[in-house]
C-alpha angles and dihedrals in degrees: 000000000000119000091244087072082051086045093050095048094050088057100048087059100047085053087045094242099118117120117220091248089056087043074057106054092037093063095047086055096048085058087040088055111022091173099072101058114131116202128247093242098054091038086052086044089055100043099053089045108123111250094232085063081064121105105177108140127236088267099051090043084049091051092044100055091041084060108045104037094067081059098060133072107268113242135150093217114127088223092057094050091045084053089046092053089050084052094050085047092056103050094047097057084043095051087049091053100045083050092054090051104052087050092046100035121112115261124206113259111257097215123203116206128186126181145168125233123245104271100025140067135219142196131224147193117211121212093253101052098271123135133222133185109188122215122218118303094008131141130194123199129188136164102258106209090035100049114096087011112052102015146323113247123133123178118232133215114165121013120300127181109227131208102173125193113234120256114154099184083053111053108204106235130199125199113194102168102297092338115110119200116175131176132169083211128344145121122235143137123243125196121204118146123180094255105021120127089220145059112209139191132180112183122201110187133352123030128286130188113215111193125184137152084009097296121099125197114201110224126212124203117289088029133122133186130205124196122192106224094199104060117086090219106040125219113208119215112209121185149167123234141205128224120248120238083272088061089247132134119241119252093033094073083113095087095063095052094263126123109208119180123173120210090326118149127256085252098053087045090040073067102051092035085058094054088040093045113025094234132104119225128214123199117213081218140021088237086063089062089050095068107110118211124187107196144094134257111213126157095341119127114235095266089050087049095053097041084051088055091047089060084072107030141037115240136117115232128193118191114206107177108287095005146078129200121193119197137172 
């Protein structure tokens, strides 16, 4: 069944010239397509829409009629023609309108995600010429039919380097959990992993504007921001860097395989060792997760890892597959 059976219907009811056999079958084909139902109020609006608005052309109004005059009780009464016309008149606004409709109607998001295992890192390439290298555990999710055209927002989880192609009539716009980033043409790292206290950005060349909470901090090159996610008034830590004797930025060694971390205690680098790594740590005591470790992690294997931590501090470790487990 075709939606113009649907269409002629509908106009027969809105002239008053439905049977109730045809009531009937108009109503099992509303619950058939559902998506076809036209409201009472738009199917009202059309009806009482003055002929002269419409703009159907001789051949619509020609295939309207064909299909809808084999459907009525034949008569040569003047009366019966005027109410045919009427008919005619119905469906083809209706037809229009259902063709508006269909053009005009939402249409679900087709979302495109991309994302890097635990453990590995990928590169890629966005629609409109950005580029995008994903850290460990990330995802990275755009509307696909709307990005480049319409405008230019993805949504983070994880920590993603951006080098993002200018387009000032499209802002590129970053969603890491409430956090807002947006940028016309930069390059910058954001951190934002599902179950970190913090949102981060360290931002390399161009200008960037971080908003969260209804405040937004503008960021200049060899900056980096950090926002606490668990106060319920966030104060933001802005801060300059210094480039290492490789001319990074810390915190974006990641890019060239190494894994830096400054002072930072054995649980926040159990975190980033499980992204680097692929494996979840559990500590036989909380003072265990107190012990604070500076160093990087380059091409060593876990175990080396590990081994390398132990020179500075005491503490006993057993892998077991996926797990590790870090004793006194």
């Amino acid at each position: 069944m075709n939606n113009d059976r649907i269409w002629v219907l509908l106009g027969k009811q809105a002239s008053g010239e439905i049977s109730r056999e045809e009531l009937s079958e108009l109503d099992a084909l509303l619950k058939e397509h559902p998506e076809e139902t036209a409201s009472p109020e738009m199917v009202a609006a059309i009806w009482h829409t003055p002929l002269r608005e419409t703009a159907a052309s001789a051949n619509s109004k020609t295939r309207i009629w064909n299909k809808v005059s084999p459907q009525l009780t034949s008569s040569t009464s003047h009366g019966i023609i005027r109410r045919l016309v009427a008919v005619a008149a119905a469906a083809s606004l209706l037809t229009a309108a259902w063709g508006i409709w269909q053009f005009v109607r939402p249409t679900a998001p087709v979302l495109q995600q991309l994302s890097s295992a635990p453990g590995g890192k990928s590169k890629v390439i966005l629609p409109d010429g950005s580029i995008v290298w994903l850290n460990h555990g990330t995802q990275l999710n755009y509307e696909k039919n709307k990005f480049g055209k319409l405008h230019r927002e993805v949504t983070l989880t994880g920590e993603a380097f951006f080098d993002i192609a200018k387009n000032e009539g499209l802002p590129f716009i970053i969603h890491a959990g409430k956090v807002n980033i947006r940028v016309l043409g930069t390059a910058f790292n954001v951190k934002a992993y599902t179950g970190d206290s913090t949102v981060s950005a360290t931002l390399v060349s161009g200008k960037i504007a971080v908003s969260f909470h209804e405040q937004t901090v503008v960021l200049q090159p060899k900056e980096k921001l950090t926002i606490p996610l668990t106060r319920v008034i966030p104060v933001f830590r802005q801060q300059h860097l210094e480039t290492d004797s490789s001319g990074q930025l810390p915190g974006i060694s990641w890019l060239n395989n190494k894994l830096a971390f400054d002072n930072e205690t054995f649980g926040e680098l159990a975190v980033k060792m499980h992204n680097w790594y692929g494996v979840t740590f559990h500590f036989e005591s909380p003072g265990l997760e107190q012990l604070r470790f500076s160093g990087i992690i380059d091409t060593e294997s876990l175990e080396e890892a590990l081994k390398m931590l132990q020179l500075s501090r005491p503490f006993n470790f057993r892998i077991n597959g996926k797990e590790v487990l870090v004793s006194n």
